[in-house]
N, C-alpha and C positions, 0 to 999 in steps of 0.2 A: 484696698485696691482690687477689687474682684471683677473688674473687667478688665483686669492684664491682659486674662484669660486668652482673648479671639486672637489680640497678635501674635502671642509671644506663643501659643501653640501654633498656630498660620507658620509664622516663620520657622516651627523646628530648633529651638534655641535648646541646649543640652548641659547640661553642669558633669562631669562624672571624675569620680577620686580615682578609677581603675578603669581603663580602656576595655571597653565592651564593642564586641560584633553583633551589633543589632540584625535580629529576625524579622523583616517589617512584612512578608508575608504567609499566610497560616500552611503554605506548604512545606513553608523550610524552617517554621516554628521550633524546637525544642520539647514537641507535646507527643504521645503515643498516638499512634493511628486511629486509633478508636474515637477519642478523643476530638480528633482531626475532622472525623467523617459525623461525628454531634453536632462540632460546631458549624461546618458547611450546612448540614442539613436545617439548623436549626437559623440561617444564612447570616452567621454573623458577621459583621464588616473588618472584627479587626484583622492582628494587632495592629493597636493605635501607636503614636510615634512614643509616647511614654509605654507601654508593652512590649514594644520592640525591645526595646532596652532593660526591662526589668526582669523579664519569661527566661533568657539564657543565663542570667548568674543563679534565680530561684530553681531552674528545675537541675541545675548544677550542684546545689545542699550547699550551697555559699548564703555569709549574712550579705542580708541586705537594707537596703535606705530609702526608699523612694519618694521625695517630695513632689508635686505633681497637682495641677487643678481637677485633676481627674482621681487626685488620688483617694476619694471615697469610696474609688470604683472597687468591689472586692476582686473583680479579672485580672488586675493587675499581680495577685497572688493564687487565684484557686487552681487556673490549668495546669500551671509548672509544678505547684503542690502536690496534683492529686497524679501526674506527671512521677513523680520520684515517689509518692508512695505506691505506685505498681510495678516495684524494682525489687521485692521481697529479699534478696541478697544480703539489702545494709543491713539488714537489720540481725543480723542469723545470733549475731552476740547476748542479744537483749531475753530479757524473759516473752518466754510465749514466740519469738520469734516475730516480734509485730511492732515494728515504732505505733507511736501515737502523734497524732499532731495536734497543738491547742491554739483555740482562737480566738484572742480576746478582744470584744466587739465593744464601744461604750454606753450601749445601752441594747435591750431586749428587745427592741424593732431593728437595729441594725443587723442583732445576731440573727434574728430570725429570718430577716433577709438573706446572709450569708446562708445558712443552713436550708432554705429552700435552693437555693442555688445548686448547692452540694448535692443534697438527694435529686437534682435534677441532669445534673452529669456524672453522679456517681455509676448511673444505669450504665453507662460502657466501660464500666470498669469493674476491676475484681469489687466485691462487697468490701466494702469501708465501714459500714454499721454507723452512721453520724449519730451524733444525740447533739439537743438541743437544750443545756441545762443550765434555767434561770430560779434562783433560789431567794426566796424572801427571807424573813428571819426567823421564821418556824424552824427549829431545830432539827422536827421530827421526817422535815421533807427532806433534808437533807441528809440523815442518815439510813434515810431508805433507798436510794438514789444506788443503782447498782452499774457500773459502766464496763463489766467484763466483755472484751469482743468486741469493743469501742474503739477505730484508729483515730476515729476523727471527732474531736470537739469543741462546740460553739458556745462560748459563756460572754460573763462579763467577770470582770476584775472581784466583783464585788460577790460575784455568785461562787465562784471558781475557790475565793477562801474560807468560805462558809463551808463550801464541797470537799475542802482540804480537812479542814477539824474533825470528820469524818473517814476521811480516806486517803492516810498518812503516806501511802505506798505511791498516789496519783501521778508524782513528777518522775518515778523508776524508770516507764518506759516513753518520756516524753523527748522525743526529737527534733519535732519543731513548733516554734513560738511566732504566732503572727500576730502582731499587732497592728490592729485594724482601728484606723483614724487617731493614730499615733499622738494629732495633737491635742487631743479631745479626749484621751485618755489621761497625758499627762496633766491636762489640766483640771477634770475632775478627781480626778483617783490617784494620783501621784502616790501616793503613800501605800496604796495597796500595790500598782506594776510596781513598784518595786521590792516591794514584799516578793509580789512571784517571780523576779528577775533571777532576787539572791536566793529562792529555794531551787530554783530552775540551774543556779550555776553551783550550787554545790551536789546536786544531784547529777551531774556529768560529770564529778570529778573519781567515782571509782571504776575501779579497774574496765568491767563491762564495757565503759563510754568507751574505752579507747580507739576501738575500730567501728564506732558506730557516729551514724550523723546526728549533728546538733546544732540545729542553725535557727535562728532569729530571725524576722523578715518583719518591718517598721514601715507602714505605708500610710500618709496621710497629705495633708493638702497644704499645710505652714509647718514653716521650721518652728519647733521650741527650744527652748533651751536645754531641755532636761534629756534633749537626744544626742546632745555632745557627750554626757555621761552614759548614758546608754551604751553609746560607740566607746570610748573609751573601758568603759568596765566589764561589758559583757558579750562585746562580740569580736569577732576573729577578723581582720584587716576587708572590715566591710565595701561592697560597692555601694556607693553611696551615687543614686540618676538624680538628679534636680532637674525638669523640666520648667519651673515655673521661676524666671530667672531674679525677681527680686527679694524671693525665698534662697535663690542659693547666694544672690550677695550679703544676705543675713549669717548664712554658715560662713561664707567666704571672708567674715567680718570686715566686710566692707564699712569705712566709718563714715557715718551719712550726718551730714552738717545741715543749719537752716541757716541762711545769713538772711534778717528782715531788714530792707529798706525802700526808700520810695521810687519808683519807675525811676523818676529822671537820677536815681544817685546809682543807677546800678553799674555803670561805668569807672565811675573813681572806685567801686566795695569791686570790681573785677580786678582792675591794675593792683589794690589793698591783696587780693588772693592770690595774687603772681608775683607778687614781690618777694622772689624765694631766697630763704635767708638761709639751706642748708645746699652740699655740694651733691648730693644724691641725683641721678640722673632722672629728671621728673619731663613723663610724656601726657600732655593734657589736652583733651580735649573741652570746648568750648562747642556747647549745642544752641544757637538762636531761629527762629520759627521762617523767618522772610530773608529773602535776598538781602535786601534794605537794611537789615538789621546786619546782617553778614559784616557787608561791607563796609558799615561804619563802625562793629567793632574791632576789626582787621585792621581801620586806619588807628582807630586810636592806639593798641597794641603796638603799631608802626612807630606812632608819634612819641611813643615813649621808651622808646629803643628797645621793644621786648621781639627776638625772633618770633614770627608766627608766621603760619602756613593759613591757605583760604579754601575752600572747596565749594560751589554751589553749582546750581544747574545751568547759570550762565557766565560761569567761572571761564577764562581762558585756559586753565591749567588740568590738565584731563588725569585721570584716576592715577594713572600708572606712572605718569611724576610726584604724586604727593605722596602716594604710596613710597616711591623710592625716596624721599626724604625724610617721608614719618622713621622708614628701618633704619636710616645711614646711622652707623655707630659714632655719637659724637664722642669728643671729650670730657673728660669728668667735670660737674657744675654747668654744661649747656642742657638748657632746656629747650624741650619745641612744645609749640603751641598751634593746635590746630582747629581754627574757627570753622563752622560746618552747620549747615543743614539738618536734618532728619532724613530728611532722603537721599542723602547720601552715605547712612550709615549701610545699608547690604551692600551700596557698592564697592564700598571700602574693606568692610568685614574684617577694621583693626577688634582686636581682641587686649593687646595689649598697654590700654592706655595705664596710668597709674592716678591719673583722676579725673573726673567727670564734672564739670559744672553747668550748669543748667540756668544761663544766660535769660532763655526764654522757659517759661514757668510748665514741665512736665505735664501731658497730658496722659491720663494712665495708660491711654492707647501705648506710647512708645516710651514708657519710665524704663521697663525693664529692658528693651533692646538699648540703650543707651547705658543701662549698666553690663549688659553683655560686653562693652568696648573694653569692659575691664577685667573679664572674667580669665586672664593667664594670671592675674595678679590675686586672683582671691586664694585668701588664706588657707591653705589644708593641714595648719595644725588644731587639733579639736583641742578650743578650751572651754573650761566650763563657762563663763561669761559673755557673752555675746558681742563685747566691745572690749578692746584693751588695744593700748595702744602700740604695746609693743612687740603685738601681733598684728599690727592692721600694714597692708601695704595698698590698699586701693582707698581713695577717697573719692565722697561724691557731696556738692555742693549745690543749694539749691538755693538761689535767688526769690526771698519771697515779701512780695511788692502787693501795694492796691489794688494791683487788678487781677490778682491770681485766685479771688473768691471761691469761682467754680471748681479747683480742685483742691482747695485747702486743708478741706474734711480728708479726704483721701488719704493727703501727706500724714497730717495730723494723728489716720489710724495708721498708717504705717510707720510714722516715725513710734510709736506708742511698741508696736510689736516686735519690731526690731530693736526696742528700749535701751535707743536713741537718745541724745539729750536733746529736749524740746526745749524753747525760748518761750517767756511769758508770751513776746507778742504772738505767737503764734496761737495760744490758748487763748488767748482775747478776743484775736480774730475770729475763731471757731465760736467760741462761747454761745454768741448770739446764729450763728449759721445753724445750730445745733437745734437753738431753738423754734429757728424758721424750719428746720425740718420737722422738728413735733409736731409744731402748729400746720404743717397740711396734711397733716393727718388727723386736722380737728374732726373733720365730716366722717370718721372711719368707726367702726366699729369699735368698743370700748376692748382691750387686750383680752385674748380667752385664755391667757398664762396669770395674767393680772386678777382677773377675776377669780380664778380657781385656786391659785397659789400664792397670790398679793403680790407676785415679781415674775419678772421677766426680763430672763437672761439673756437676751439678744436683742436689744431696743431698737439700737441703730439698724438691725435690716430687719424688725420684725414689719411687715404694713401697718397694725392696726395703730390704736391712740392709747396713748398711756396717762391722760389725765381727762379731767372731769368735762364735758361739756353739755353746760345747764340749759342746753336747747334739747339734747339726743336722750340728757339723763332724766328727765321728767320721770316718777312711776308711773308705769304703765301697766293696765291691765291687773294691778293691785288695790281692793277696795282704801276710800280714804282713810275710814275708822283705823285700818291696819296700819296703812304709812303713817296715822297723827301718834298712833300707841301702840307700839310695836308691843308686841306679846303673842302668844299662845296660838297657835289657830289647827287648822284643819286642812294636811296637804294629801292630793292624788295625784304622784309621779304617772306619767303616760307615757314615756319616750325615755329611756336610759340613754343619755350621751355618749359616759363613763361613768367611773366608779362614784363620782361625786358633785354631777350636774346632770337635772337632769330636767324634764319638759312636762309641765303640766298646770294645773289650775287648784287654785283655793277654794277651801269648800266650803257653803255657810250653811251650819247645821241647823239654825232657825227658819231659812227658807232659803233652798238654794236656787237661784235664778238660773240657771244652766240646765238643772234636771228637770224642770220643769218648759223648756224649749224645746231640749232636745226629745223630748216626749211628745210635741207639737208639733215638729220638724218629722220625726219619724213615722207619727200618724197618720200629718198630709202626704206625707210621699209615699202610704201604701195605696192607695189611688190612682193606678197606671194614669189617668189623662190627667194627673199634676205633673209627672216626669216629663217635662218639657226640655229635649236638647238644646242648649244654646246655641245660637246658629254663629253671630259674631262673639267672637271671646275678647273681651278688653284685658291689659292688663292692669290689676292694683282692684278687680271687680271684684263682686261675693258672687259663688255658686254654689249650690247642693253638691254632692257627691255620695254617690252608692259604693262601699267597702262592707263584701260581704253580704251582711243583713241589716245592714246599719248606714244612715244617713247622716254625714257630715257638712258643716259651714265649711269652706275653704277659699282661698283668695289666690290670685292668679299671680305670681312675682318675677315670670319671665315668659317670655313668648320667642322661641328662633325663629327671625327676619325671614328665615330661606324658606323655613316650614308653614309660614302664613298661609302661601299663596296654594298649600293643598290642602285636599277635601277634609283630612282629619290630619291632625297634627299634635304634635307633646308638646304639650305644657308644663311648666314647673307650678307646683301648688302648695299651697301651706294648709294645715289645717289649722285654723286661728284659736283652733280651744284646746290645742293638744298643743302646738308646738313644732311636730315635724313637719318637713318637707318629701315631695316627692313628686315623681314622673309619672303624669297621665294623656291619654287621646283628650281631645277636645272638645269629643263627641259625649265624653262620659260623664262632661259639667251640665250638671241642670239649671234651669232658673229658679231661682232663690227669693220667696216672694219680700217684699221691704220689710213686713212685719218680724220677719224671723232674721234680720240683719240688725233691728233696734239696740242690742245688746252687744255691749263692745265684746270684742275676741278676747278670752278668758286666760287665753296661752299667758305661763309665765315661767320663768327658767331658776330653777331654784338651785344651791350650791351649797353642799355642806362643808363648816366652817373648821376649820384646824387638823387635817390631814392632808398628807401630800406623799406622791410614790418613795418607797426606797431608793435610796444610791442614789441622788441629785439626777433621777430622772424628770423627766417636763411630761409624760405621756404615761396611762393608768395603763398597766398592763392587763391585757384582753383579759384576764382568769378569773383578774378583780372586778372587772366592768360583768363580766357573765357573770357572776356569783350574786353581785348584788340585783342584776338586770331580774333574776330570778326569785331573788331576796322580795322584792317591794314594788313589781311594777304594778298597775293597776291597782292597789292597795292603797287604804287610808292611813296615813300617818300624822300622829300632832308635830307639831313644829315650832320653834320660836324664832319670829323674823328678826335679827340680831343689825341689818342693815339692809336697804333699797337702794339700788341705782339705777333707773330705765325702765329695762321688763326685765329686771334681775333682784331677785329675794336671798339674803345669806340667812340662813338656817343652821342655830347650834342652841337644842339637841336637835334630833331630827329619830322621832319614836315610835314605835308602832305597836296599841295600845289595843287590848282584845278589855271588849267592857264585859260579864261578868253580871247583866241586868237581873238576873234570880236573886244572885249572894248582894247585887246593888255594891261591886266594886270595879277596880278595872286592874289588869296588869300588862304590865311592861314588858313586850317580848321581847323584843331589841331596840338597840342603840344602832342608828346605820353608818355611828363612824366609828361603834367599837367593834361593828361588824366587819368596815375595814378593815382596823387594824388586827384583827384575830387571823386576817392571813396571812399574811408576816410581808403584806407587799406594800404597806403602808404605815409609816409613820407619825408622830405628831408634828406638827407646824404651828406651831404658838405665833408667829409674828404676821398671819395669817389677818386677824379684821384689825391689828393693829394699821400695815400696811394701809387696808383699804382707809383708814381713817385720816392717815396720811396722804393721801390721795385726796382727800375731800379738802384738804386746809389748805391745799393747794391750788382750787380751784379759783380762777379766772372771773370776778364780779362782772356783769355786764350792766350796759346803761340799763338795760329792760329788768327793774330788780323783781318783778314778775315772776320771774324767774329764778328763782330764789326761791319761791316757796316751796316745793317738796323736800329743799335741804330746810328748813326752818318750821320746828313744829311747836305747835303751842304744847304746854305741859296739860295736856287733858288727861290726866288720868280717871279713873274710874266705869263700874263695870258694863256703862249704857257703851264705850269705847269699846270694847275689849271682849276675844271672842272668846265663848261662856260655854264650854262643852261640860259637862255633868258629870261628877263623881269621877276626875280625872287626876290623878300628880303624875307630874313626868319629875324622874329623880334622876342624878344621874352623879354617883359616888364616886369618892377621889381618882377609881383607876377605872370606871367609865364599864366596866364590866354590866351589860343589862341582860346577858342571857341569862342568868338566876333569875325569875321573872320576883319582881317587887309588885305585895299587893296592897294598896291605899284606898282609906276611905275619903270622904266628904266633896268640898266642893276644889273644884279647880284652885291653884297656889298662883296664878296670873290676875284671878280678877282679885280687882282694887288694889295690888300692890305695886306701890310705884317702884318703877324700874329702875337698875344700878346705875352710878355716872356712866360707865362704861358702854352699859347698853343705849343710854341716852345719847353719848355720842357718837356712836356708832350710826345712828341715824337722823343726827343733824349736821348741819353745814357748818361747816367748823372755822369758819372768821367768827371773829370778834361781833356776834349779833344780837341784840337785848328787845324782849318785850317790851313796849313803853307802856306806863302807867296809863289806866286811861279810866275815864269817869262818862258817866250818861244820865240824860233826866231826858224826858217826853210829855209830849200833847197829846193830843189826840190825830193828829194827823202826821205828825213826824218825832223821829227821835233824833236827841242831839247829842255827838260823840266827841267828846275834850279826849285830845290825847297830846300829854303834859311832856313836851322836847322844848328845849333850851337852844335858840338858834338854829332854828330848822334851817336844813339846804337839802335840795333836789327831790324836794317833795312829790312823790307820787302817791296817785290815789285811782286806785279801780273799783266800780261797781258791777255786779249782779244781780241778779236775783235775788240770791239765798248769800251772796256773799260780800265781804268787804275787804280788801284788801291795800293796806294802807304802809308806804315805807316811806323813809328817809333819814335821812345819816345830820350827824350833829360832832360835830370835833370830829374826831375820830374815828367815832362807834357810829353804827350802821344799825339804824332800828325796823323792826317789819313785825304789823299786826295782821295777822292772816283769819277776818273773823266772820266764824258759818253762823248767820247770825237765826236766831228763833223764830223768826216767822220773814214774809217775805217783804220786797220794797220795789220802789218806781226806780230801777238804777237811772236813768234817763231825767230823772227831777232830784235826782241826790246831786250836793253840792260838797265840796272841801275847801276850805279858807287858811290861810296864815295869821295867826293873830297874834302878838307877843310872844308869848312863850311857850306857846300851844297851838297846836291844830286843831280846827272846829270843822266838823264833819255833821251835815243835817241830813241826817235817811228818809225819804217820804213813803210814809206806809202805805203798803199797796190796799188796805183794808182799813178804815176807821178803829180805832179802837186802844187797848191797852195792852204793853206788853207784860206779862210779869217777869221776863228777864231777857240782857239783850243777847243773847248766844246761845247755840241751841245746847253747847258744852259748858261748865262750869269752864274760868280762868281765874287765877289766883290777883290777873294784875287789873279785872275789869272790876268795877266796882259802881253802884249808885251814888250821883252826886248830891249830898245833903243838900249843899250849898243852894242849890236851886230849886227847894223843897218849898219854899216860901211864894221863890217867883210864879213857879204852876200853879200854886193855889191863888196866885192874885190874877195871874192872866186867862185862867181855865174858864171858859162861861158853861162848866157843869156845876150843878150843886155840890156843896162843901163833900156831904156825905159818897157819891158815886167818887166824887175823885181820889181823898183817901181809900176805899176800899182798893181800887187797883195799885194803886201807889205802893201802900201797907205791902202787897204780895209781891212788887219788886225788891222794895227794902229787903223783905224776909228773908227773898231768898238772895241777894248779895251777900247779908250777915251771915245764912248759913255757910254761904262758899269761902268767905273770907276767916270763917273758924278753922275751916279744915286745911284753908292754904294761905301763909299770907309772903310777904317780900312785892319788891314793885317792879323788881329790875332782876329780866333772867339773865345769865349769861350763855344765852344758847348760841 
């Protein structure tokens, strides 16, 4: 429910366990002057209506609680913080005369956030000394780590105990604990906050503490559960603000019901919910959306002898009578029931209903002001469990029918958070809602969590797309030899991302097409009168671009509407053979003659395979992205492509290989994922290309089975496939250690060996898909291709040039023959036919003549058909002799291929 947010802030709605005198402006704040005369200068708007209330118990040394949509905000704790720590007084007990305060952030962009902060208002105040300490697993970083003179510090949970095994003394003079993004802390690190809770409370239990402060302060945006225990164990009769009012009827263990039935029954499942069978004095409201609705639930209530009240905007009965009958003290066992509007809930501003039913199906806009009617009733004894009954005195009920689609999801995460009990129907109805929400996010970018770490912990609000789409995932920009045989090749990173994606292109050491353009590109345009400015700029066009002393392809990928219409204007650019983007004038794009555009854009994004940050972080921290950015940029590294999807290559190893051409060896400087992991900010992720693999089996068949092919690669192994760098092994031993440099002879350990299952499927489509068996004999003017299916259905068959491409499915199994054939054909006079039990495909050669084999690659499942060795000799009107002789050199070479591989049926 994340757009509670606008009303129920708009409206000012307040949860609080301790009556607090809100400060709501910054001159009668609770902050030092200095402070004061920051923030005006610096013209900050607040304090906000959750500030107002949180600033005077924090800079009081009181604990505190603050749930709040805002509550990521760290203002909500730094003023009143930094407030009480220039009061030098409390602290006169402690050693050194100096509290400390600690900040524990969930993750190292948050803290770093906070801690710019701090050194940005610390300047009006006495010196706080902040430090900023984020520690990976390197032992040694941590024991050099010196914090004397230190009041204030920014970690995380995870750095903070690493910093402790080291420096036993740390929690002696600590004062106060903030816990920043409280929910998001408990939910990764649980085991570690409270690791530092219990070292934190017994280090205030000697003597010293006695007259010195020690306060907690819990600020985050959802109640957990783990902050009932928090409250109860380790802090002192806290203020607990809830601004964010469906989060406080979670604390308030409001018990939230789903009753599913269909529109027209929601009338008899209302009288079923009022048929009250205990004498307890129960005040209920009843919310429906229209007038109309109002009043016919009001008759029926009538009809059935239940007291009820009516309220709407064309109601005879005006505020301040219903009001005085909602308060009138009845007798024990009478209940009131009061049918209503929404909009007539601020003018009412009952507070104390004791249950809530929601007639007409909650729109998140007014969920939470409608549980505000109940907020005298919410619970304020903290138990650990978020639902018990016999603690619950508010209840809220929620009618959900066929037509309540558009907010279902909503209910469904909230009832989930609030761990609630949820009804199958409710989960059935989402199911598929869940799914229409992936699916429009098919046209989106494939996940940059998914792709780097194989998960992605925030789905439901991430934007992009978390499964496969065999239109966007085509390889791109990756030669075919590579996607048919994945193996070995030749990478130069040009763009560092992070630590472990990064931008750049494949290099072919036999002759690379790129170095030889951009050598062409750079020549013509030292020629001032070829530097032609482009006068109109399209966008999706190719232009030259001057950086530096060097000349780049680049494509234009946005153009601002507003900045058209002047003389020079910023463009966004790509460069197509690097990768990055970037902000140029208009004026600086040159024209790009067509010959030097012939050659696709080289850009490819590579990703190395099985590391991932410390502490269930999502984001490489800077240290490791610089480390490596300095490691390997513009440098050649070997690679192995482990997996394709799009203009995306997965790489593991990933090595950087100095060759040695005197001694005629090479060695292995590093490893750049055990260069990762040697900074202790990263480590392994095993379920890493399992994941992605799982991703692919998942993918979505479409009719165009076209499309299909880059996931389905024929078994072409051997070394005409496979890139063939010289006198190379890349080794990479159990613990991955390659700065010992290793020095190997002979040839590359990729060519000719066929690759693991694992790697295989790593880089095929992983349904149920088989090579079919296929046989050939030829004329002189065409070749004929049997390829042997039992009950062919939905036979597709595409021609090219150079290629053949031939699918369809039979029972259950899904076949697809994807063949670059050896020489070329008339696609436009090629035919495919259904005949029995086989597909008959006739290629017309674009050249009279013979072939001696039909693929330019060896396949284990193609073979020459004997069978029709007889027929060509009787149909051929060449002499006996010319025809055997080409015939003979097909034979040969099927036998030879069928020595080295045989089976008929892959299951790729």
């Amino acid at each position: 429910f994340q757009s509670f947010q606008n009303l129920s802030e708009e409206r000012n709605f307040v949860f609080l366990s301790n009556k607090i005198e809100p400060s709501s402006i910054l001159e009668t704040a609770p902050l030092f002057d200095d402070l004061k005369k920051e923030l005006t200068r610096k013209k900050f708007l607040g304090p906000n209506f959750t500030e107002s209330y949180c600033w005077p118990p924090v800079a009081r040394g009181c604990d505190v609680v603050a749930i709040s949509y805002q509550g990521n905000d760290p203002f909500l704790y730094i003023p009143p913080v930094l407030t009480f720590l220039q009061s030098g007084s409390c602290y006169k007990a402690l050693p050194n005369r100096n509290g400390v305060a600690l900040i524990l952030c969930p993750g190292w962009k948050k803290a770093q956030l906070v801690f710019e902060l701090l050194k940005t208002y610390e300047r009006c105040s006495r010196q706080l000394h902040p430090m900023l300490i984020i520690l990976g697993q390197n032992k040694e970083e941590a024991r050099s780590v010196r914090i004397r003179g230190c009041e204030v510090i920014v970690t995380t949970p995870y750095s903070l105990l690493r910093l402790f095994e080291h420096h036993s003394l740390l929690f002696c003079r600590l004062c106060h604990l903030v816990l920043d993004e409280i929910e998001v802390l408990f939910s990764d690190a649980t085991k570690q906050v409270f690791t530092i809770l219990d070292c934190y409370k017994k280090a205030i239990i000697t003597e010293e503490w006695e007259y010195s402060p020690h306060q907690i302060i819990a600020v985050g945006t959802r109640w957990n559960k783990h902050i009932a225990h928090l409250i109860k164990e380790f802090m002192n009769d806290p203020y607990i603000v809830i601004t964010a009012m469906e989060e406080a009827s979670i604390y308030g263990n409001v018990q939230q019901v789903v009753q599913p039935c269909t529109n027209s029954e929601r009338t008899a499942v209302l009288l079923k919910i009022l048929d009250f069978t205990h004498d307890n004095h129960q005040k209920v409201l009843v919310f429906t959306n229209s007038v109309n609705e109002a009043e016919m639930v009001h008759k029926a209530l009538k009809s059935n002898s239940i007291f009820s009240l009516k309220i709407h905007k064309e109601s005879k009965f005006n505020f301040k009578y219903i009001l005085e009958q909602w308060t009138k003290k009845y007798s024990s066992g009478i209940h009131v029931v009061l049918v209503l509007t929404d909009d007539c809930m601020q003018s009412l501003g009952i507070t104390d209903a004791t249950c809530v039913i929601h007639f007409s199906f909650p729109s998140p806009r007014i969920f939470g002001q409608r549980l505000h009617s109940m907020s005298d009733n919410f619970c304020k004894v903290i138990k650990d469990s978020s639902v018990d009954q016999e603690y619950t005195k508010a209840r809220s009920v929620i009618l959900l029918t066929e037509n309540s689609a558009c907010h279902a999801l909503g209910i469904l995460r909230y009832l989930q958070h609030a761990e609630a009990e949820i009804p199958p129907e409710l989960h059935d109805f989402t199911a598929k809602m869940l799914e229409a929400e992936e699916d429009k996010k098919f046209s989106r970018p494939l996940c940059a969590y998914l792709k780097t770490f194989g998960i992605c912990k925030n789905r439901t609000v991430c934007p992009d797309r978390h499964q496969v789409n065999l239109q966007i995932d085509v390889p791109q920009n990756i030669p075919d030899k590579i996607i048919q045989t994945p193996g070995c090749v030749t990478i130069l990173p040009l763009h560092i991302v992070n630590a472990t994606n990064y931008l750049g292109r494949i290099v072919d050491k036999q002759k690379d097409q790129y170095t030889t353009l951009a050598e062409e590109i750079n020549e013509y345009f030292k020629k001032p009168s070829n530097k032609i400015s482009v006068k109109n700029v399209e966008k999706l066009a190719f232009y030259g671009l001057c950086e530096k002393t060097l000349f780049h392809r680049v494509q234009v990928i946005e153009i601002s509407p507003k900045e058209e219409e002047n003389l020079f204007f910023n463009v966004k650019i790509q460069y197509i053979d690097e990768g990055r983007t970037s902000q140029v004038q208009s004026y600086q794009l040159l024209h790009l003659p067509a010959r030097f555009q012939c050659l696709p854009p080289q850009a490819v994004e590579f990703v190395v395979c099985r590391v991932k940050p410390v502490d269930n972080e999502m984001e490489w921290n800077p240290k490791v992205t610089h480390y490596i950015h300095h490691k390997i940029k513009g440098k050649l590294h070997e690679a192995k492509i482990v997996h394709t999807l799009g203009n995306t290559a997965w790489v593991d190893p990933m090595v950087r290989v100095t060759r040695l051409s005197d001694l005629k060896m090479s060695v292995n400087e590093y490893n750049v994922r055990s260069e990762i992991l040697s900074t202790g900010l990263g480590t392994d992720n095993p379920e890493h290309i399992t994941q992605l693999q799982k991703l692919c089996r998942h993918v979505k068949v479409l009719d165009h089975t076209k499309n299909l092919e880059p996931f389905i690669k024929e078994d072409t192994a051997g070394p005409e496939n496979a890139s063939n760098p010289q006198n190379l092994s890349i080794q990479e031993n159990s613990t991955e250690n390659c700065n010992s440099s290793k020095i190997t002879f002979g040839n590359h350990p990729c060519d000719g060996v066929p690759q693991t299952k694992e790697a295989e499927d790593s880089t095929l489509y992983q349904h149920k898909c088989f090579y079919p068996e296929i046989k050939w004999f030829q004329n002189e003017e065409t070749v004929t291709v049997r390829v042997k299916i039992a009950s062919v259905a939905d036979c597709k068959c595409d021609f090219s040039k150079e290629k053949v491409v031939f699918s369809a499915c039979s029972g259950d199994k899904l076949y697809l023959a994807d063949m670059e054939l050896h020489q070329y054909i008339l696609a436009e006079k090629s035919t495919c036919v259904i005949k029995d039990k086989e597909a008959i495909i006739v290629l017309a050669k674009e050249k009279k003549g013979a072939w001696c084999k039909l693929l330019k690659n060896k396949n284990p499942h193609v073979s020459f058909d004997f069978e029709h060795w007889e027929d060509f000799e009787d149909k051929s009107p060449f002499p006996v002799g010319t025809k055997k002789l080409y015939c003979t050199a097909a034979v040969t070479e099927e036998l030879v291929d069928s020595s080295e591989d045989s089976g008929t049926e892959s299951d790729e």
